[in-house]
C-alpha angles and dihedrals in degrees: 000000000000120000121264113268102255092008111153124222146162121263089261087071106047114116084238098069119109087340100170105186136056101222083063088054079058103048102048083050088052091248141137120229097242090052088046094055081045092053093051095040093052104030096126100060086053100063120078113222123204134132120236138175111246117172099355080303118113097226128196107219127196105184118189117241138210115323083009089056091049102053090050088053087053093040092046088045086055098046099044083058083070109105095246123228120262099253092055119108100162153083084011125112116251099022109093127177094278095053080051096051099030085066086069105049104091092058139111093219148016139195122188123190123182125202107231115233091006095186105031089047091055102084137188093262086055088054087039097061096035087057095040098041103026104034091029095221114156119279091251089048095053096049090046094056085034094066088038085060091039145072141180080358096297128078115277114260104213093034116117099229096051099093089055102038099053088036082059093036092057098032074110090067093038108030092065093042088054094051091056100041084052087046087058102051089249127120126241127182126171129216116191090286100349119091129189125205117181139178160106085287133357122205118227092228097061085061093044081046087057101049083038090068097036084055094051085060087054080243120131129225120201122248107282135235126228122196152157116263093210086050083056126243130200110245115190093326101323131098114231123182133139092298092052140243129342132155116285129250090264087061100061090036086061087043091054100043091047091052084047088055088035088060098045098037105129091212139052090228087054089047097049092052081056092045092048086048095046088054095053094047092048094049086054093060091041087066085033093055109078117247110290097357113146089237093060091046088047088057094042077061085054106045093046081054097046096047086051080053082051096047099051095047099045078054105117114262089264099063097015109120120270104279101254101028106140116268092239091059092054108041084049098228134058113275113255099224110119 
């Protein structure tokens, strides 16, 4: 009997587990044999390669394409049925970056450690050894799954199952750390590279544990940063101190440079993609505010004026506002920026 769609399970369950024959890898891929040799043999010519900037980063992408894309879809959809670990915030639906930050805000200190090069360090012998030893296949069969996750011998950076599948691959580096920050009374999330350890007091070995263990994976963390919570410190994107979160300086600066191109965009659909992503940024710093604080009333202003924005421009063209009218006229109130 097939698994229920969206089941969760431990590691011990997964149809990957102990799974001894390729034509099994296939099946559950809802393959045949013949297409999953074909996937393997001619992997490289399914993968589209371009660099792009993400984040300020230049970034060298390999995405997945057609029947490729496809099989990481179906390999992503497995492995996020895994019950994840505790500490780990992504990638894992219903945790965000603020759930992630806002764990650590009632502590004294704080220490955060990043892995360099996260995905392209994270290289075929590291999935083939997560899918032989953890998940016990057979040693064809891992190799086999291993060369469909992998390209050019590193994870591929652009592929859907990539963020689960290294998160799963290094649980070895993260899992004993967290034990022994728990054991502590201190507090430890993951997200994707970033980790998080929080506490009364946190010990410096479990710091030098944790690049102990990056090292033993010939993979490389930044130097950390250690801080005072009450002094505040930026935590995946939010700021947490003794008062409590609020959106880091980046956000508002996003927020100010997308009015600025909101004020000078020379069309109303131009305008429209700047107003959809003003309201997402401003509903973010809504759940970031704390809870009757004047800045979050202050963005609740905002975000009404924004979604009249919305509104008038979403109108159809025969009753849409004349192109070049002033924001404030149509949004029919002054904007509440300053």
């Amino acid at each position: 009997m097939s698994k229920k769609q969206g089941e969760r399970y431990p590691i011990e369950r997964s149809p990957f587990y102990r799974m001894g024959r390729a034509v099994d890898l296939a099946r559950v891929l809802g393959l045949s044999p013949k297409k999953l040799r074909e996937l393997i043999v001619k992997r490289r010519a399914l993968y589209n390669f371009r660099t792009e900037e993400i984040n300020g980063k230049t970034r060298s992408l390999a995405v997945p394409l057609d029947e490729m894309r496809d099989a990481h879809e179906r390999i992503k959809e497995l492995l996020n049925r895994i019950v994840p670990r505790d500490y780990l915030f992504s990638p894992r639906k219903g945790r965000s970056t603020f759930d992630n930050a806002k764990l650590h805000e009632n502590s004294t200190n704080i220490e955060k450690v990043d892995v360099k090069q996260f995905y392209p360090s994270t290289t075929d012998e590291h999935v083939f050894q997560f899918f032989y030893h953890r998940m016990k296949m057979a040693p064809d069969v891992a190799g086999r799954v291993t060369k469909l996750c992998t390209i050019n011998s590193r994870v591929a950076f652009g592929s859907p199952v990539s963020p689960i599948l290294c998160a799963l691959v290094h649980d070895d580096i993260f899992a004993p750390v967290a034990e022994a920050v728990n054991a502590g009374g201190n507090a430890m999330s993951v997200w994707v590279d970033d980790v998080a350890i929080s506490g009364r007091n946190v010990s410096p070995s479990l710091i030098r544990g944790l690049r102990r263990r990056v090292r033993a994976k010939r993979m490389e963390a930044h130097r950390g940063q250690r801080a005072k919570v009450r002094g505040g410190v930026v935590i995946t994107g939010t700021h947490v101190d003794s008062r409590g979160t609020s959106p880091a300086n980046k956000t508002h600066m996003k927020l100010r440079d997308k009015l600025e191109q909101l004020d000078g965009a020379a069309s109303d659909a131009e305008r429209l993609t700047l107003v959809r992503s003003l309201i997402g940024l401003t509903t973010y710093c809504i759940t970031v505010c704390n809870e009757g604080s004047a800045e979050r009333q202050r963005h609740r202003s905002r975000l009404a004026w924004l979604h009249n924005l919305r509104r008038e421009l979403e109108r159809p063209p025969a009753v849409a506002t004349t192109a070049g009218a002033t924001l404030t006229a149509v949004a029919g109130c002054s904007a509440p920026w300053e």
